[in-house]
N, C-alpha and C positions, 0 to 999 in steps of 0.2 A: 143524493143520499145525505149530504149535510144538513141543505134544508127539511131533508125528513126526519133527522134524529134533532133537530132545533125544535121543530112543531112537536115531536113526544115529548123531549120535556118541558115544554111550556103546558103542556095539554095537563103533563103531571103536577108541577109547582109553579103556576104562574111568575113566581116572584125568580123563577132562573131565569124569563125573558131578558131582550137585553134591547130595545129598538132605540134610533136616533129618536134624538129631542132636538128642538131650534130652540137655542134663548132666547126671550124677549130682546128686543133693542127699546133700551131704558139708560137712565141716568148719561152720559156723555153722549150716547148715542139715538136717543130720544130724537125720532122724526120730525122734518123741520121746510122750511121751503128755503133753505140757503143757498142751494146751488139753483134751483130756479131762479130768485134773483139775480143772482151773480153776472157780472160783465161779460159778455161776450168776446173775442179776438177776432175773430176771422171772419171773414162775409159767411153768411150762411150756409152750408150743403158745398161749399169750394172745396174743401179736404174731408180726411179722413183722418187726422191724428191718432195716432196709437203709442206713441210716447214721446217724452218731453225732456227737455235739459237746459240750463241757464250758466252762461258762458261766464269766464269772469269778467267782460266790459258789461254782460246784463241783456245780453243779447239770446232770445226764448230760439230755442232751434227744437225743429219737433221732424217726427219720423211721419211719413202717409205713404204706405207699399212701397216703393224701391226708392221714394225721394226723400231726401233732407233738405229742408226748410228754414228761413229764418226771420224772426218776425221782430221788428225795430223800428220804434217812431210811429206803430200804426202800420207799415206796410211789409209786406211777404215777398220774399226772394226765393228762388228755389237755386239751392247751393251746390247739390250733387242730385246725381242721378245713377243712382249704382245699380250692379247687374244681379241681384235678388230682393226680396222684401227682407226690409229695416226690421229687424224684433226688438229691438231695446239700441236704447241712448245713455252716453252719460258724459258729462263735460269733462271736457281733460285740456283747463287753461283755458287758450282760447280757442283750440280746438274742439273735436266730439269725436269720442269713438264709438262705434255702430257695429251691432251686430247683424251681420247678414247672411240670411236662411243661404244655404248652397256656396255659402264662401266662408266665414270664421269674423274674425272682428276686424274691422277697416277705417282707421284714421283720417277724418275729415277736415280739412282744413278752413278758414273762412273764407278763404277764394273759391273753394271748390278743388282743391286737392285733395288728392287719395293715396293714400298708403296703406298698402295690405300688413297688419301686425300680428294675423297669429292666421292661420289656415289649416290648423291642426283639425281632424274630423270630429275629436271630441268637443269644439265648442263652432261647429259646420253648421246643425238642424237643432230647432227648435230651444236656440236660446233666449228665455223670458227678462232676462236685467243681469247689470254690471255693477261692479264699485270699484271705485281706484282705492288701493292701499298705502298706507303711507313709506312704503316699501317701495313702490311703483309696481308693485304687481297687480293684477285685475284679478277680481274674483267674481265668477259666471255661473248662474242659477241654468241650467238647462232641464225644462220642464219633462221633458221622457226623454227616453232614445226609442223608443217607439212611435211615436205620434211626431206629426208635425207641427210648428206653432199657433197651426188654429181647431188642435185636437183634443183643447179642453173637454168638451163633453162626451167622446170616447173615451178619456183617459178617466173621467168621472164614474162612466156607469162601467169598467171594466175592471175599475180600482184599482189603476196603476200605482205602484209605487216602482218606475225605472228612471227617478231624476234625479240630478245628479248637483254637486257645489264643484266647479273646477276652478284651477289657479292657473293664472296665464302670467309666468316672467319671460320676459321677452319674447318669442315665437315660439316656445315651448311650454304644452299644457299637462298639466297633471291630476289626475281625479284625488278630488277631498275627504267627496264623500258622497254615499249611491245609497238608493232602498227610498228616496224621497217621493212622497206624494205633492206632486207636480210643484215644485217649487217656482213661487211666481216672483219674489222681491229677494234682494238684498240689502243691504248696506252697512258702511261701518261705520260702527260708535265708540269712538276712542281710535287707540293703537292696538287693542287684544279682542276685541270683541267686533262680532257683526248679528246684526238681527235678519233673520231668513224668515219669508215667511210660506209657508207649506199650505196652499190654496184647499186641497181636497184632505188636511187634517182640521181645517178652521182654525188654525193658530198660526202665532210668530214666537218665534225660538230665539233667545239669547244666543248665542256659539263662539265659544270661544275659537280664534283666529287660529291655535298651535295645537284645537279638537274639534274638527269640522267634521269629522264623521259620528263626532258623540253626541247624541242630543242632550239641548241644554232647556235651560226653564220657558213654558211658555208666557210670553209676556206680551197680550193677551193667550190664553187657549180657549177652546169653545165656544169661539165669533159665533154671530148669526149673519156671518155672512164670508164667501171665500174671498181670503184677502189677497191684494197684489204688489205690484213695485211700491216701492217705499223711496222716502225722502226725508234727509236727516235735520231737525235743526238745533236751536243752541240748548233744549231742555228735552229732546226725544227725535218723534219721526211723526212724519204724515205716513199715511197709507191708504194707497186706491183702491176700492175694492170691486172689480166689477160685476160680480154678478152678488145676490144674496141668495140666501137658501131661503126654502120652502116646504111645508109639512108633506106637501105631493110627493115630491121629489125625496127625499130620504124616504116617507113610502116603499119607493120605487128601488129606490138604493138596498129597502132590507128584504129586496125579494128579486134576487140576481137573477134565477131563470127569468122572469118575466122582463125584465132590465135586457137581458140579452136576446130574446125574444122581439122585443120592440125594436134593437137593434138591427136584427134580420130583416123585421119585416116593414120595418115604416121609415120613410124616408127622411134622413138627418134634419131637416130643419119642421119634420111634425116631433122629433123627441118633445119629452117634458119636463127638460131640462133646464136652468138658465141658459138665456143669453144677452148679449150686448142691448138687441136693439126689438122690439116689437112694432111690427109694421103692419100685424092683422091684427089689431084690438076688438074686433069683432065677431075673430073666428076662432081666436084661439082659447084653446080651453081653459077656463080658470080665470082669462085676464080680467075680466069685468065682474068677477067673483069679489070685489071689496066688500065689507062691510061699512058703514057709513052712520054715523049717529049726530044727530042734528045738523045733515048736511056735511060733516067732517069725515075725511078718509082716514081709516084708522092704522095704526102701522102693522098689523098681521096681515094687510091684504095680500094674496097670493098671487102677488106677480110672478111672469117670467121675466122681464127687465126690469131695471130699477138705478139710481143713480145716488152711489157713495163716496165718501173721501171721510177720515177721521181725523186727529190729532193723539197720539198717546206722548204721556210724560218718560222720565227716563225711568218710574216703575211701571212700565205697562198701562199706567189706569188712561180711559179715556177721557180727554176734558172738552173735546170738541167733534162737531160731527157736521157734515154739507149733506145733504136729501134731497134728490127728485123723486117722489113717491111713485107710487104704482100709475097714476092719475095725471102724473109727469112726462115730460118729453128726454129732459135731458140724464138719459141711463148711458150704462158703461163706461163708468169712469176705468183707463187703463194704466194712465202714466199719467204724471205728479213731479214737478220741481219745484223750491222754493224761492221764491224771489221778494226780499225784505221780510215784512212781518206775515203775507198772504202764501197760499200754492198758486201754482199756473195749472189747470186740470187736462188733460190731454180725453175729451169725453169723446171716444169712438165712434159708439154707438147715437150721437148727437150729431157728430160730424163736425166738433168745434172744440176750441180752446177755451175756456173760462178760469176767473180769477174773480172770487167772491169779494164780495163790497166791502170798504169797512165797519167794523162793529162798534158798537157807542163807547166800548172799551177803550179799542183802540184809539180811536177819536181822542177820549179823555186822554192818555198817557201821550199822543202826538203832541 
C-alpha cells in the first residue's frame, strides 16, 4: 500500500519523487591503483584477516575466524584459538581485546592468555568494533540484534536499523544508544567525542561521548560507499570501507517488495548486493558491465566488489584514498590499524594484510 500511494504521487508531481542517488567518488576519493600496489604481509590465500590491531611494542595481531594472530619480523604466530569467530580487535597495551560472536569480549594476552572481560548478552552477537576510552571503559558498535555478524546484506535489503553503541566498565554493560543502521566503526577522538560510522546510512557521525544516543554532525555524510571500522590518527581517522554502493543496488533498495521477494526466492549469494569477494567474474551480473575509454576503467563501473580505505581530516574532508577497482583483485577492505605514517589493511576479501608503499611525500619529509 505504501509503495502504491508513492507511485500516485509521483505519477501526480514528479518533483515529490524521492530515489537514492550514489555520489560520484571525486576529489580525495578519486580512483587510484594504491592498494593494488601496496605491500603484501602474509603468503597468499594463508588467512582470512578480518581485522587488525597494533600493540604498543608494534606488533600487527589480526583476527581470521576463531584465531588471533601475530605478525613480527615478517613471520606469523598464531597466539589464541578461542571458542567462537573474532568480530573485532583493538589493542589494549600489550595486550588485544576481542570480541567474540557466542561469548562477549575476551582479553588476550601475548602468550596466549585469556581472560573473559565482559559476557554480558548485550555485547554476546554480532559485535562490529571497539575503542578504549580514556576512562578505561570500551565502547562497542553492535551492528543488529537481529542478524549475525556476517548479515550485512539481510540487514541492507530489510533496512534494519536494530544497532546499537554499548559501554562496557568492567563486566557490566549498558546500552548508549539503539535505532542504528548497522553500525560498523567506532573510535575516539579526544576525551568527549567518538566518530561512529553507520554503514547502511553512508555516513560517520561525530558523538559526543556524555550523548551517544543523540545524533551528531555527519562528518563525511552521503559516501558512495558503506563505511567501516575506523582508525584514529594525530590529524583524524582512516576508514575501511568494504563494500561500495551501486545505482543497481539502491534500484533495488527503492523497491522493497521486489527486495524481499529476491529474498524468498534466490539464494543469498545470487543477491545483488555488495559483497567482500567476487569469484564468478564471469557469471555475475553486472560485474564486467565497466565502461572503459581509451582502455581505462572508469570509476562508475558497477561492481559488486571493490577495494577501499580513505583518510579524512579532523573536519571530515577526504585528503586521501587506496582503490582496487572493479578490474582489481584486492576488495573488502574490513579492518585498518595505523602503524607510523601508513595503515595495515586487514583486506578479507583478498585474504591478506597490506600496507601501502610510500608516497614521494612522504619520502620527501622522511
Amino acid at each position: 500500500m505504501r509503495r502504491a500511494l508513492a507511485v500516485i504521487k509521483e505519477w501526480l508531481n514528479p518533483d515529490w519523487a524521492s530515489h537514492r542517488t550514489v555520489p560520484p567518488m571525486e576529489a580525495g576519493l578519486r580512483p587510484n591503483h594504491r592498494l593494488d600496489e601496496a605491500e603484501a604481509l602474509l603468503p597468499a590465500e594463508s588467512y582470512e584477516p578480518d581485522d587488525v590491531a597494533v600493540t604498543d611494542d608494534g606488533t600487527v595481531v589480526f583476527s581470521a575466524g576463531n584465531t588471533v594472530c601475530a605478525l613480527r619480523d615478517g613471520e606469523v604466530r598464531t597466539i589464541a584459538v578461542l571458542s567462537g569467530t573474532v568480530t573485532a580487535l583493538t589493542a589494549c597495551g600489550g595486550d588485544v581485546l576481542a570480541a567474540v560472536e557466542g561469548v562477549g569480549l575476551v582479553t588476550v594476552g601475548p602468550a596466549g592468555e585469556t581472560a573473559e572481560r565482559c559476557t554480558d548478552p548485550a555485547v554476546s552477537s554480532c559485535v562490529t568494533d571497539l575503542t578504549l576510552m580514556g576512562d578505561g571503559s570500551v565502547l562497542v558498535t553492535v551492528g543488529s540484534r537481529h542478524e549475525g555478524p556476517d548479515g550485512w546484506a539481510r540487514a541492507l535489503l530489510r533496512g534494519d536499523r536494530s544497532g546499537r553503541i554499548v559501554r562496557v566498565t568492567g563486566a557490566t554493560a549498558s546500552v548508549e544508544a539503539e535505532g542504528l543502521g548497522w553500525p560498523a566503526g567506532i573510535e575516539a577522538v579526544g576525551n568527549s567525542e567518538v566518530l561512529v560510522s553507520l554503514s547502511l546510512d553512508h555516513r560517520i557521525e561525530r558523538r559526543r561521548t556524555t550523548a551517544l544516543g543523540t545524533p551528531g554532525a555527519g562528518a563525511p555524510a552521503n559516501l558512495p560507499a558503506y563505511p567501516g571500522r575506523l582508525a584514529a590518527t594525530e590529524d583524524g581517522c582512516w576508514v575501511a570501507a568494504p563494500y561500495v554502493r551501486n545505482r543497481f543496488t539502491e534500484l533495488l533498495l527503492d523497491e522493497p517488495e521486489l527486495a524481499a521477494e529476491m529474498m524468498r526466492t534466490i539464494a543469498p549469494e545470487e543477491w545483488f548486493v555488495p559483497r567482500l569477494r567476487c569469484t564468478t567474474p564471469y557469471t555475475d551480473t553486472l560485474q564486467l558491465g565497466q565502461l572503459r575509454v581509451l582502455g581505462v576503467i572508469k570509476p562508475w563501473a558497477p561492481a559488486r566488489s571493490y577495494g577501499l580505505a580513505f583518510r579524512l581530516d579532523g573536519t571530515g574532508r577526504v585528503l586521501e584514498s587506496l582503490h582496487s577497482r572493479a578490474d582489481g583483485e584486492r576488495h573488502g577492505v574490513t579492518g585498518l590499524a595505523v602503524r607510523g605514517p601508513r595503515p595495515v589493511l586487514a583486506v578479507r576479501g583478498c585474504r591478506n594484510l597490506f600496507q601501502p608503499r610510500e608516497t614521494k611525500e612522504e619520502a620527501v619529509t622522511r
